[in-house]
DSSP file (Angstrom, degrees, kcal/mol; ACC not computed):
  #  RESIDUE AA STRUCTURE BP1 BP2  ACC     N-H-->O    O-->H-N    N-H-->O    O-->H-N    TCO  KAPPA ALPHA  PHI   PSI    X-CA   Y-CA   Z-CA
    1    1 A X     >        0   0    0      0, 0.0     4,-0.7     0, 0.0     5,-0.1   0.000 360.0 360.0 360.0 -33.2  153.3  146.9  178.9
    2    2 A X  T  4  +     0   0    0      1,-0.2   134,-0.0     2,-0.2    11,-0.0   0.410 360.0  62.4 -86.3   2.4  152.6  149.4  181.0
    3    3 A X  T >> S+     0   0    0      2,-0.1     3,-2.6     3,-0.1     4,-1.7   0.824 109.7  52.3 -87.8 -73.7  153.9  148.0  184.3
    4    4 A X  H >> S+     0   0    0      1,-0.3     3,-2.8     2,-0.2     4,-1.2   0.663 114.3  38.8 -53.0 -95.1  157.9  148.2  181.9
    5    5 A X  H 3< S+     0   0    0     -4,-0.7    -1,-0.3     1,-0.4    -3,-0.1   0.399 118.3  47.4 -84.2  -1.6  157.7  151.6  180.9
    6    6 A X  H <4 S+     0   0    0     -3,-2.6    -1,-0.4    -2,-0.2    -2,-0.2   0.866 122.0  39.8 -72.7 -27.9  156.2  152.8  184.5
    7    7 A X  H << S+     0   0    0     -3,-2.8     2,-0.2    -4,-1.7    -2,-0.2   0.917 121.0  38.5-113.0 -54.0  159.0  150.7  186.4
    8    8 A X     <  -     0   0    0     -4,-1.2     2,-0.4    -5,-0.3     3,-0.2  -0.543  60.6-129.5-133.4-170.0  161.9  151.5  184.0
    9    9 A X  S    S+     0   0    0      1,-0.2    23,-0.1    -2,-0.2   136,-0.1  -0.840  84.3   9.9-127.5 137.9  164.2  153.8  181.5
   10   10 A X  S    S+     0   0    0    134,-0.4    15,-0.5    -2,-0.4     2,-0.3   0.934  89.9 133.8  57.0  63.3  165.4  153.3  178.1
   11   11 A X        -     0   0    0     -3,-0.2     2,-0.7    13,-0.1    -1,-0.2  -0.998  43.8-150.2-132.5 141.9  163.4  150.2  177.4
   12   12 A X  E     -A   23   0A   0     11,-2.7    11,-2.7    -2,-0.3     2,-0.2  -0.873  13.8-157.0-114.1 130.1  161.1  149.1  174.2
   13   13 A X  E     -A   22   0A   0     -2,-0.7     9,-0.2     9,-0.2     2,-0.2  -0.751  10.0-177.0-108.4 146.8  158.0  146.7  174.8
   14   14 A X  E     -A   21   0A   0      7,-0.9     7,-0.7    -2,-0.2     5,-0.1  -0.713  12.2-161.0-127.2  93.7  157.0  145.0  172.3
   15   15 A X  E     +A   20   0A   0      5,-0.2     2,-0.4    -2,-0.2     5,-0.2  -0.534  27.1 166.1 -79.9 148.7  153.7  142.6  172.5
   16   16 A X  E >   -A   19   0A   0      3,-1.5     3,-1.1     0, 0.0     5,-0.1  -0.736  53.1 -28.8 173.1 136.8  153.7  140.0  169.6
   17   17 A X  T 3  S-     0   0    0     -2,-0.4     3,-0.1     1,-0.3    -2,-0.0   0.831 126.5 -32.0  17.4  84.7  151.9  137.1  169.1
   18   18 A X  T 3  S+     0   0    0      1,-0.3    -1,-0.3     2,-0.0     2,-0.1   0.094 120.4  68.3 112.7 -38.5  151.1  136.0  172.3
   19   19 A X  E <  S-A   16   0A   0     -3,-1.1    -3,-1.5    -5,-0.1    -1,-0.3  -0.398  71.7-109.4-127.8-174.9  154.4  137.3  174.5
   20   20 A X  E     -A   15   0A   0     -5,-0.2    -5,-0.2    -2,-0.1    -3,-0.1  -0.601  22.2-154.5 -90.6  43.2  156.0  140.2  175.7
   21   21 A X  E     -A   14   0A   0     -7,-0.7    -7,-0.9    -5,-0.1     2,-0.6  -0.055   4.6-168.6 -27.5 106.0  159.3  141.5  174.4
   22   22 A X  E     -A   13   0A   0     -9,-0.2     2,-0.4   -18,-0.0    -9,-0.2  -0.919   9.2-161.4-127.7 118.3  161.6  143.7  176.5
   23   23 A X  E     +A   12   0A   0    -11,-2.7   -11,-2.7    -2,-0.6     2,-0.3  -0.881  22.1 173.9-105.6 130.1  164.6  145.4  174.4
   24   24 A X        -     0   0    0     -2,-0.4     2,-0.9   -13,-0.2   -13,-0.1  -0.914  41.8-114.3-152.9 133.8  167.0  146.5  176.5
   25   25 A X    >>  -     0   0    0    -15,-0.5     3,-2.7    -2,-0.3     4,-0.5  -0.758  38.7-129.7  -0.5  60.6  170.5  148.0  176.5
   26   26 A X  H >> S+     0   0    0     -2,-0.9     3,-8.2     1,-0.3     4,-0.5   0.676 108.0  60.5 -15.7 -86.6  172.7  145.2  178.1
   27   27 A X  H 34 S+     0   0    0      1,-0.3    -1,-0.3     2,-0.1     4,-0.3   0.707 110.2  44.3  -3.5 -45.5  174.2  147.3  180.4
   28   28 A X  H <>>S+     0   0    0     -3,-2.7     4,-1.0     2,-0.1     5,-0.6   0.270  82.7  93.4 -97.0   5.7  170.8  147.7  181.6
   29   29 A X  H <X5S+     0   0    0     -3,-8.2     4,-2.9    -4,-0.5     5,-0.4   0.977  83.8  54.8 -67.0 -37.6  169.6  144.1  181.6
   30   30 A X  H  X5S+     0   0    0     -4,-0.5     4,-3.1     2,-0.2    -2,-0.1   0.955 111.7  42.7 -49.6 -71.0  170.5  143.5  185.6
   31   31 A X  H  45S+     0   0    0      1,-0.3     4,-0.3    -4,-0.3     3,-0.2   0.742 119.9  41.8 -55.3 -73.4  168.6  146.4  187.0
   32   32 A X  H  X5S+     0   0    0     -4,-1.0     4,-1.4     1,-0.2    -1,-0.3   0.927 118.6  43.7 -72.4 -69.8  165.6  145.8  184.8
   33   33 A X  H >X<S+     0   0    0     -4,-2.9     4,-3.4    -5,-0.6     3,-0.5   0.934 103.6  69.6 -58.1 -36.4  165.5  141.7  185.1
   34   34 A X  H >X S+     0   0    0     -4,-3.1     3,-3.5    -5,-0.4     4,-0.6   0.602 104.3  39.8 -31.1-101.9  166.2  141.9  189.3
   35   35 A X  H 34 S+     0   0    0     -4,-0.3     4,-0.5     1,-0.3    -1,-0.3   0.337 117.5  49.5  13.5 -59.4  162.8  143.3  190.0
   36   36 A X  H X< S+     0   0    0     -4,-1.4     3,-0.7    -3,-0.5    -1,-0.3   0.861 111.9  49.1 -80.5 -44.6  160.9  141.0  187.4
   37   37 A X  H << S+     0   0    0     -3,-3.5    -2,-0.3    -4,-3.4    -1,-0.2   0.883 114.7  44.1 -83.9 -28.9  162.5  138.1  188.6
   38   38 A X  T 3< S+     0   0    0     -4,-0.6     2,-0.2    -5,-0.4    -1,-0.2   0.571 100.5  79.6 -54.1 -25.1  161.6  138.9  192.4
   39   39 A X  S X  S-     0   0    0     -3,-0.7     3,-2.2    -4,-0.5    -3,-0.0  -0.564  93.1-110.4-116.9 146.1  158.5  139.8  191.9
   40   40 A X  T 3  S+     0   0    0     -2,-0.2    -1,-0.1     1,-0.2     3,-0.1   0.796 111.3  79.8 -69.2   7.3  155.0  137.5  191.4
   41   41 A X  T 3  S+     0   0    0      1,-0.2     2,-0.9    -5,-0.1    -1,-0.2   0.638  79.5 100.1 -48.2 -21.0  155.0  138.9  187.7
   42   42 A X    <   +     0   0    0     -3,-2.2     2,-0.4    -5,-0.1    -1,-0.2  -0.567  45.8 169.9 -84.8  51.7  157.7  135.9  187.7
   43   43 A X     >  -     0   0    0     -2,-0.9     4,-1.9     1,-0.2    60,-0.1  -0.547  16.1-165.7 -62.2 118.1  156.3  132.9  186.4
   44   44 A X  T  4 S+     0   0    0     58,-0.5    23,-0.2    -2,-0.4    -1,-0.2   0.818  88.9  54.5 -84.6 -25.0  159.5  130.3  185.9
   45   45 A X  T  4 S+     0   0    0     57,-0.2    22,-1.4     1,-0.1    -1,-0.2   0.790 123.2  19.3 -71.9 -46.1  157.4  128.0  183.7
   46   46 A X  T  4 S+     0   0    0     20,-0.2     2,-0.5     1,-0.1    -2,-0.2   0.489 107.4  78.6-129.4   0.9  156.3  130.6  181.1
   47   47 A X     <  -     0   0    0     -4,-1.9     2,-0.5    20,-0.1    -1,-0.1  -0.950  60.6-166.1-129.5 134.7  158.7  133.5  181.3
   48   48 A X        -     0   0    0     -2,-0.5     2,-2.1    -3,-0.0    -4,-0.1  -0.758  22.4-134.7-124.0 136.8  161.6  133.2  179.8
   49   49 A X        +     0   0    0     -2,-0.5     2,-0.4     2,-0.0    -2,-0.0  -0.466  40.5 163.0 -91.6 109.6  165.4  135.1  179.7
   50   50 A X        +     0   0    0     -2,-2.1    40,-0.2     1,-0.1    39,-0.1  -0.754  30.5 168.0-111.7 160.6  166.6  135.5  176.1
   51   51 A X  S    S+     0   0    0     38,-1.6     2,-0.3     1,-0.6     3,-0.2   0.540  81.4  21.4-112.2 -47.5  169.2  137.5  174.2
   52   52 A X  S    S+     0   0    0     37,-1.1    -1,-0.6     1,-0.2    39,-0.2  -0.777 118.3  28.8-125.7 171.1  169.2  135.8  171.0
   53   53 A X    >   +     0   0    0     -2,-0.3     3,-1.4     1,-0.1    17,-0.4   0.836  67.7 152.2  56.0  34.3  166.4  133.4  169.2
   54   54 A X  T 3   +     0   0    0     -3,-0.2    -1,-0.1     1,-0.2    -2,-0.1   0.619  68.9  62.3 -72.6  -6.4  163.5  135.3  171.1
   55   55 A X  T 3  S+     0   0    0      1,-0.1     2,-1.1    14,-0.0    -1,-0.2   0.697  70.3  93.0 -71.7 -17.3  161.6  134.4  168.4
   56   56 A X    <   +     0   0    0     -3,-1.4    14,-1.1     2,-0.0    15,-0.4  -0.768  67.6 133.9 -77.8  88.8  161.8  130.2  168.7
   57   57 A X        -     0   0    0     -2,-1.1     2,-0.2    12,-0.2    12,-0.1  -0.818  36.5-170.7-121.2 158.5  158.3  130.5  171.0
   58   58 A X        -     0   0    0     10,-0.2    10,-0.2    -2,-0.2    -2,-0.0  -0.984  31.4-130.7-158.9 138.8  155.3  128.5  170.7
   59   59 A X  S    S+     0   0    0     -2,-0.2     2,-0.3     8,-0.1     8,-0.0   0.557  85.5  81.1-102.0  27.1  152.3  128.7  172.0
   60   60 A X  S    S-     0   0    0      1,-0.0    -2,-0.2     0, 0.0     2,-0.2  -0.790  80.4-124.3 -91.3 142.6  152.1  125.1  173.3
   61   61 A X        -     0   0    0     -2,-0.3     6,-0.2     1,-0.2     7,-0.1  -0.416  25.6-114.9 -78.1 148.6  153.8  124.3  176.5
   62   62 A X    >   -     0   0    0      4,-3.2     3,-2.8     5,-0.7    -1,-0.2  -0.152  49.9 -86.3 -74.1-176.8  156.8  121.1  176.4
   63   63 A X  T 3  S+     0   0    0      1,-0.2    -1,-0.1     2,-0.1    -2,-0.0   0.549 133.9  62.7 -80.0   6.2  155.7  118.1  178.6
   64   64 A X  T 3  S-     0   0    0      2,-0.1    -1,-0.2   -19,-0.1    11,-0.0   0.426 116.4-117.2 -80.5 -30.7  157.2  119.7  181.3
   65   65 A X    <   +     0   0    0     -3,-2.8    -2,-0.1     1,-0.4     2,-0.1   0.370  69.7 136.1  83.0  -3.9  154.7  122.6  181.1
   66   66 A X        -     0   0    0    -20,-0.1    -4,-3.2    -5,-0.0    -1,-0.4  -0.301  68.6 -87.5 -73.8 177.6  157.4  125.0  180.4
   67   67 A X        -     0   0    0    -22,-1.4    -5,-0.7    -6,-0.2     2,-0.3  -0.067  55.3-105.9 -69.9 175.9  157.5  128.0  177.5
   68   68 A X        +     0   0    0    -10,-0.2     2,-0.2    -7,-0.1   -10,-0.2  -0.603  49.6 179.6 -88.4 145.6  158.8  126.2  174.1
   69   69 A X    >   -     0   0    0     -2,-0.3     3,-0.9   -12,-0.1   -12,-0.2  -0.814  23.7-148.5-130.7 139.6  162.6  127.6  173.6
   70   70 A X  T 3  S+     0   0    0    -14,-1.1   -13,-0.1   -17,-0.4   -16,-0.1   0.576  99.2  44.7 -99.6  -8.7  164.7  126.6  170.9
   71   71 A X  T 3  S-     0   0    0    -15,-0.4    -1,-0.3   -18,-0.3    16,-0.0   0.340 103.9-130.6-117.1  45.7  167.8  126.7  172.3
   72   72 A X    <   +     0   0    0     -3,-0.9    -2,-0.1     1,-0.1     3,-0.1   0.644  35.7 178.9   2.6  94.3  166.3  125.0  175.2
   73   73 A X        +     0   0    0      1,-0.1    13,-2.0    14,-0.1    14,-1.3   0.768  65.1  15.8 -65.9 -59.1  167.9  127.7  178.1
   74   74 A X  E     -B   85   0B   0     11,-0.2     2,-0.3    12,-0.2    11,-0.2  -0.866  65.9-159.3-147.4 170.7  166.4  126.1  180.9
   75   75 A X  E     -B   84   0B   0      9,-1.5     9,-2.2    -2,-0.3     2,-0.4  -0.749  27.9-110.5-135.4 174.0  164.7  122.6  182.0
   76   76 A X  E     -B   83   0B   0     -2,-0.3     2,-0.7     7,-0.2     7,-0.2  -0.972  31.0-151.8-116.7 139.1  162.3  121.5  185.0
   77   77 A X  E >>> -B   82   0B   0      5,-2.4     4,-4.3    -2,-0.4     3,-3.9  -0.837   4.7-160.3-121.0 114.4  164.0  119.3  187.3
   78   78 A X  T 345S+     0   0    0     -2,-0.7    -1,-0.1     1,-0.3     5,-0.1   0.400  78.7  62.5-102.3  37.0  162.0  117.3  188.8
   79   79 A X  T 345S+     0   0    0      3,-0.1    -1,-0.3     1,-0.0    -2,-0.0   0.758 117.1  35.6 -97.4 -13.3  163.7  116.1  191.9
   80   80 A X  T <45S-     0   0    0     -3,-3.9    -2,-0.2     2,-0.2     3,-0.1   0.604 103.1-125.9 -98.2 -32.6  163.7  119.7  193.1
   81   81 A X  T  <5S+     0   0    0     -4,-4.3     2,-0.3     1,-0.4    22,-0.2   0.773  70.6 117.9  96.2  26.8  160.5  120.7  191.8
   82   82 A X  E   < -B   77   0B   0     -5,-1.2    -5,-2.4    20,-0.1     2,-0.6  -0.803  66.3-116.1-119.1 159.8  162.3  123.7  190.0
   83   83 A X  E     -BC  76 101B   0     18,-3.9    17,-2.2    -2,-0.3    18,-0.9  -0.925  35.1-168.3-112.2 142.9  163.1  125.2  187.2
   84   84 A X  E     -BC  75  99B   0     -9,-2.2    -9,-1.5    -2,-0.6    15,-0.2  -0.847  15.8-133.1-132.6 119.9  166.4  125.4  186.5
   85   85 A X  E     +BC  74  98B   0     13,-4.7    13,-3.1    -2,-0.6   -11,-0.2  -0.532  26.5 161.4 -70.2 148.9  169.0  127.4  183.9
   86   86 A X  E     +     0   0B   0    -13,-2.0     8,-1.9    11,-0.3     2,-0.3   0.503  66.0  47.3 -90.0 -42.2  171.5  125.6  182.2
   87   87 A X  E    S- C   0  93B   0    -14,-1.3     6,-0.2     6,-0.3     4,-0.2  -0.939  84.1-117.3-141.9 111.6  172.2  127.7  179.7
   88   88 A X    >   -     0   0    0      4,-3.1     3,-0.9    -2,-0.3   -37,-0.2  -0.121  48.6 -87.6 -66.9 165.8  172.9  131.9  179.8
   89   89 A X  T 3  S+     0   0    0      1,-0.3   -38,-1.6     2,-0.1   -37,-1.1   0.667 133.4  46.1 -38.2 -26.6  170.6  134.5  177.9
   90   90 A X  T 3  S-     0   0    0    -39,-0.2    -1,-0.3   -40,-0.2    -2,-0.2  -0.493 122.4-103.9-138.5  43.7  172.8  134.0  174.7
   91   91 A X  S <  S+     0   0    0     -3,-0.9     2,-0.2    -4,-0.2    -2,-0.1   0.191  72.7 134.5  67.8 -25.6  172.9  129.8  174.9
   92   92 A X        -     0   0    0     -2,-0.1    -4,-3.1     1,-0.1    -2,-0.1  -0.577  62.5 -90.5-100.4 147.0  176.0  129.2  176.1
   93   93 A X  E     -C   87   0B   0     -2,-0.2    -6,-0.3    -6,-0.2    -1,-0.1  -0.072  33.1-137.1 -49.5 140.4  176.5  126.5  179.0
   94   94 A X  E     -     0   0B   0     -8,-1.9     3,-0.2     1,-0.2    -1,-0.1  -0.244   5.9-136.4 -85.8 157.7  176.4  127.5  182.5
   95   95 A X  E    S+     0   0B   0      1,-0.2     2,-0.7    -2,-0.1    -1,-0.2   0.782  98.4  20.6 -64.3 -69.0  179.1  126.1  185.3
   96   96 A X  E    S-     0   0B   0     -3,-0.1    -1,-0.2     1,-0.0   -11,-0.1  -0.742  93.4-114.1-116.3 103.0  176.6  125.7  187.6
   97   97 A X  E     -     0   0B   0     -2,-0.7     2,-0.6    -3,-0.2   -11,-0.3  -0.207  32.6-134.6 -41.7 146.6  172.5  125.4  186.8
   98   98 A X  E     -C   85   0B   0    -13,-3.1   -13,-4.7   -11,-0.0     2,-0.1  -0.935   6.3-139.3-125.8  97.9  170.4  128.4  188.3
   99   99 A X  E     +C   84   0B   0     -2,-0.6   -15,-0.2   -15,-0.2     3,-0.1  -0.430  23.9 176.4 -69.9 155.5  167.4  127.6  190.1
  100  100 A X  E     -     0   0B   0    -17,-2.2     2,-0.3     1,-0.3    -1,-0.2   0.648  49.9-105.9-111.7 -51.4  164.5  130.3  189.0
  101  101 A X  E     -C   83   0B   0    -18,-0.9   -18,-3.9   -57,-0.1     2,-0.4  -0.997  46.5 -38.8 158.4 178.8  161.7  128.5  191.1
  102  102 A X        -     0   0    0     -2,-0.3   -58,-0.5   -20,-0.2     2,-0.3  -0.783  58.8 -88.7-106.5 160.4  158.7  126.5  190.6
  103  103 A X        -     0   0    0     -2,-0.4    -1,-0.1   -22,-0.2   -60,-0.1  -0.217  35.4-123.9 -61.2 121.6  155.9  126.3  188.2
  104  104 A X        -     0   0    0     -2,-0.3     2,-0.2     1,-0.1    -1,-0.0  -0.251  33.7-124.9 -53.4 157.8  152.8  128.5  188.9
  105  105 A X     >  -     0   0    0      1,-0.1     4,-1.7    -3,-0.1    -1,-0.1  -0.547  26.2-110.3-101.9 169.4  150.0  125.8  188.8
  106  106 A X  H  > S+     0   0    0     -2,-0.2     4,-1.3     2,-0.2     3,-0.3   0.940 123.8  64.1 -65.8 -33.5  147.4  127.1  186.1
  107  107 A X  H  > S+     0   0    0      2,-0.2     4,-0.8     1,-0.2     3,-0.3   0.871 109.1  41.2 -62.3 -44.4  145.0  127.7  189.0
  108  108 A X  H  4 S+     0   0    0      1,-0.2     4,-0.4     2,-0.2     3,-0.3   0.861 111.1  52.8 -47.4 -44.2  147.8  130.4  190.2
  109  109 A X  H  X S+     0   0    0     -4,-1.7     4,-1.2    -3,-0.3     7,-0.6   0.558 105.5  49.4 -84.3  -4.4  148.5  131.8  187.0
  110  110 A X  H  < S+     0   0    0     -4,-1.3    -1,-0.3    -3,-0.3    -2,-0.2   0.651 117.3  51.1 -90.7  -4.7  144.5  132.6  186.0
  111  111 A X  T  < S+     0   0    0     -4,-0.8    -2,-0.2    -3,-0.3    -3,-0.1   0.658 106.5  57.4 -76.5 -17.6  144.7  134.4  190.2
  112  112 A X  T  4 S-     0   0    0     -4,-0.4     2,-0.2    -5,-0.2    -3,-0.2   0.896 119.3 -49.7 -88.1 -38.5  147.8  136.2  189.0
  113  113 A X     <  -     0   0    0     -4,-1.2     3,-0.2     1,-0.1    -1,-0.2  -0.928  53.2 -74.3-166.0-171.9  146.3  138.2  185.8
  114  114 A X  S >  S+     0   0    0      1,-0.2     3,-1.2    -2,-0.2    -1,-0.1   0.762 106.6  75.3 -19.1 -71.2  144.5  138.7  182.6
  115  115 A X  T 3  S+     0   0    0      1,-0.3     2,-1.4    -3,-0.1    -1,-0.2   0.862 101.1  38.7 -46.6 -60.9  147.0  137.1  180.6
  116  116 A X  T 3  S+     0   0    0     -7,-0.6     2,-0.3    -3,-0.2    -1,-0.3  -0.039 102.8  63.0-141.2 112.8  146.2  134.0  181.6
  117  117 A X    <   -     0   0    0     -2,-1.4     3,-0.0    -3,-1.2    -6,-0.0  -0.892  58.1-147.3-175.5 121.2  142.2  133.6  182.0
  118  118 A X  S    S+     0   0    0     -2,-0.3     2,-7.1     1,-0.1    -4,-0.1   0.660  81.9 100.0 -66.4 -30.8  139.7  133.9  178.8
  119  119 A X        +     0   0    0     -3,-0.0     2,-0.1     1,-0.0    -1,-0.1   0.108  54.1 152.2 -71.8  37.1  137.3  135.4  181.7
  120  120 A X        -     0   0    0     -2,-7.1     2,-0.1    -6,-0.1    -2,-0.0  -0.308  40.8-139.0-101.6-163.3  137.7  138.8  181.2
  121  121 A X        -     0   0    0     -2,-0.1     2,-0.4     0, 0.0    -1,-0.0  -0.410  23.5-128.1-104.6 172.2  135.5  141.9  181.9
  122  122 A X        -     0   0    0     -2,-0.1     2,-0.0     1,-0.0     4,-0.0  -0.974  39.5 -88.9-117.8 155.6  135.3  144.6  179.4
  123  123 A X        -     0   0    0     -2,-0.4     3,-0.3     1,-0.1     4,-0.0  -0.265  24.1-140.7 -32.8 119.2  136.0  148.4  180.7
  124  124 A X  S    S+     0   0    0      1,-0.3     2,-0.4     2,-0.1    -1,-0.1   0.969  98.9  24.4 -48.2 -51.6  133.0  150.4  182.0
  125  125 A X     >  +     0   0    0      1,-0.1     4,-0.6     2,-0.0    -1,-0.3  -0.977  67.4 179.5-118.7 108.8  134.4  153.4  180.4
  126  126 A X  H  > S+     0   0    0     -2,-0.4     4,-2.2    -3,-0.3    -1,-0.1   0.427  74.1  72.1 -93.2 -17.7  136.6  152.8  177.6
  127  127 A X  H  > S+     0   0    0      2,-0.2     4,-1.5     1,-0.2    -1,-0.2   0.670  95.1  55.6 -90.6 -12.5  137.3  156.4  176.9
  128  128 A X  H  > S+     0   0    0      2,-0.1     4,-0.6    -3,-0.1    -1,-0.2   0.955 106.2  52.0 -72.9 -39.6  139.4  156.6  179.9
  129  129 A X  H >X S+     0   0    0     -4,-0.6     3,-3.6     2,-0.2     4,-1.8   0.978 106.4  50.4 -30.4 -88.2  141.4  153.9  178.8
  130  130 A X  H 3X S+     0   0    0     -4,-2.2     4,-1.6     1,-0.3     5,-0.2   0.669 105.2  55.9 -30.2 -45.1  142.2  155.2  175.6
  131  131 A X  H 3< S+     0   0    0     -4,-1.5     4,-0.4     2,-0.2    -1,-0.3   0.528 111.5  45.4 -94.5   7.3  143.3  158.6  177.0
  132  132 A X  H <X S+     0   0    0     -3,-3.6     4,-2.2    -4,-0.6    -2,-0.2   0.791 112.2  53.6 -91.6 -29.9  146.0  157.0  179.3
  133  133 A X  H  X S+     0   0    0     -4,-1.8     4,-3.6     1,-0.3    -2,-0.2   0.752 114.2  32.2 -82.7   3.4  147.0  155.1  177.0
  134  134 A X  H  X S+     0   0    0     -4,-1.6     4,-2.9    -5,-0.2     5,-0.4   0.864 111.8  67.8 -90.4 -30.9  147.8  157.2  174.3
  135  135 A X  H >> S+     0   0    0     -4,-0.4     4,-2.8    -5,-0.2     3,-0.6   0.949 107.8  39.8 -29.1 -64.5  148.7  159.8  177.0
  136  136 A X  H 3< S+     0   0    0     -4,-2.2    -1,-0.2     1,-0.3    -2,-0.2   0.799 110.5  56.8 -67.2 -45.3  151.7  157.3  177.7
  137  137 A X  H >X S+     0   0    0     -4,-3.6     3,-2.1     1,-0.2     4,-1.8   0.896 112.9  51.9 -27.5 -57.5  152.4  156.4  173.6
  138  138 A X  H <X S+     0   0    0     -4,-2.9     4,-1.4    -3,-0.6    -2,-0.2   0.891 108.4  40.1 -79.9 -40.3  152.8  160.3  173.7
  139  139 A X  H 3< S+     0   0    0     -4,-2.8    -1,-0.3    -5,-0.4    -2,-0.2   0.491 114.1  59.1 -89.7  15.4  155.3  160.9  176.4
  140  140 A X  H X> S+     0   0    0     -3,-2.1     4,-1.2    -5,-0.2     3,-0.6   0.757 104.6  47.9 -91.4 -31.0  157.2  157.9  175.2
  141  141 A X  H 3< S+     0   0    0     -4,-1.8     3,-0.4     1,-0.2     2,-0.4   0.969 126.5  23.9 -43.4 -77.3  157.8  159.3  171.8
  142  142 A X  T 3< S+     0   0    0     -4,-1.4    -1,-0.2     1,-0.2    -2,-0.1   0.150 136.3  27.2 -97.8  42.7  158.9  162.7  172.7
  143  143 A X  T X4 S+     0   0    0     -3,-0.6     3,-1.1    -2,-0.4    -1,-0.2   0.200  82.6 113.7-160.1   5.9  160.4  162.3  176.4
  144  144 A X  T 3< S+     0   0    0     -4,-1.2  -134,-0.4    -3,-0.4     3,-0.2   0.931  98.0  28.1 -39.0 -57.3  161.5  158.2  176.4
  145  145 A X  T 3  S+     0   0    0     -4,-0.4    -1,-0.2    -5,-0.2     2,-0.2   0.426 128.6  46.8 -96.8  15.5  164.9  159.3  176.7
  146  146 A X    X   +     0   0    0     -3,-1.1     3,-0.9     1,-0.1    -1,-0.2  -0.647  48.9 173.8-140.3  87.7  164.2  162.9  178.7
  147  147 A X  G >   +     0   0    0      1,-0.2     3,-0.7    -3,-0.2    -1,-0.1   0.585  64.4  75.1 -66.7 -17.1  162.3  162.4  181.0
  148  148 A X  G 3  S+     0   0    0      1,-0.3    -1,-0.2    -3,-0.1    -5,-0.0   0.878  83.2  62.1 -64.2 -34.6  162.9  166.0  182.1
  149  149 A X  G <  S+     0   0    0     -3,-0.9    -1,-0.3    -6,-0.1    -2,-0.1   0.130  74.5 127.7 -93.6  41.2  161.0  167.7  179.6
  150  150 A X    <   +     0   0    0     -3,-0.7     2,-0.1    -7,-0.1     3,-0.1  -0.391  38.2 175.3 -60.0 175.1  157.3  165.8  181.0
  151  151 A X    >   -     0   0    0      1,-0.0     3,-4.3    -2,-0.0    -2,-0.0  -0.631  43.5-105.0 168.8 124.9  155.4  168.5  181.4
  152  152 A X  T 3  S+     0   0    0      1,-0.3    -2,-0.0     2,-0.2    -1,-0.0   0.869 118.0  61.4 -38.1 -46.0  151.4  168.8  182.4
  153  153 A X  T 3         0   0    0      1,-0.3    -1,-0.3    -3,-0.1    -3,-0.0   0.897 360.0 360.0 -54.5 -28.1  150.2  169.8  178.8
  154  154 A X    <         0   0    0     -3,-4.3    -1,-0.3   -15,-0.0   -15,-0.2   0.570 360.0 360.0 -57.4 360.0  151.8  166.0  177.9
């Protein structure tokens, strides 16, 4: 969560059950998605671009090893060894499928973070934790859309 609101403006994280939510302007959805999709944060297998029906998730993978979607967006094709959209953020049919990539192996995705690996460590010091992250809650309340008025005391 804290990766979205260092990286970008006039966005709302949400975590719930399991995922990640990022609520987003349209307008602002290129800017924001380039970056995430470029970047090894990008898993093609288990992150997925929605508009509507971001709630049909599951937290069993299809036989494919992709994310569950219910309006089944994108498929693995496995003559390229990709995954590949069909289908735009909001359902509707594509001309042309849009390769993303391939699927992170599990071995990748427990190198890649936290998320997904039971094997973590707990914080030495917890109270440091705690004061950035309520630091960050606080200057997202009252400077998320002014960023001007940050200010050392924050």
């Amino acid at each position: 969560v804290r990766l979205y609101f260092n990286r970008f403006r006039g966005i709302d994280v949400v975590s719930y059950s399991g995922r990640c939510i990022l609520e987003m302007r349209e307008r602002d959805l290129e800017a924001v998605m380039k970056p995430l999709l470029e970047t090894e944060i990008f898993n093609p297998a288990r992150t997925a671009m929605k508009g509507i029906t971001v709630h049909g998730h599951s937290l069993r993978l299809d036989e494919d090893g992709l994310m569950f979607d219910a309006r089944r967006r994108y498929i693995y094709d496995k003559g390229s060894g990709e995954v590949m959209y069909i289908k735009d953020q909001m359902g509707r049919i594509l001309d042309q499928p849009v390769p993303v990539g391939r699927p992170l192996s599990e071995e990748e995705c427990r190198k890649m973070g936290i998320t997904y690996s039971w094997d973590t460590r707990q914080y030495k010091s917890r109270t440091e934790v705690l004061q950035v992250i309520s630091r960050a809650t606080k200057m997202r309340v009252l400077a998320g859309f002014n960023p001007e008025s940050i200010n050392d005391q924050m």
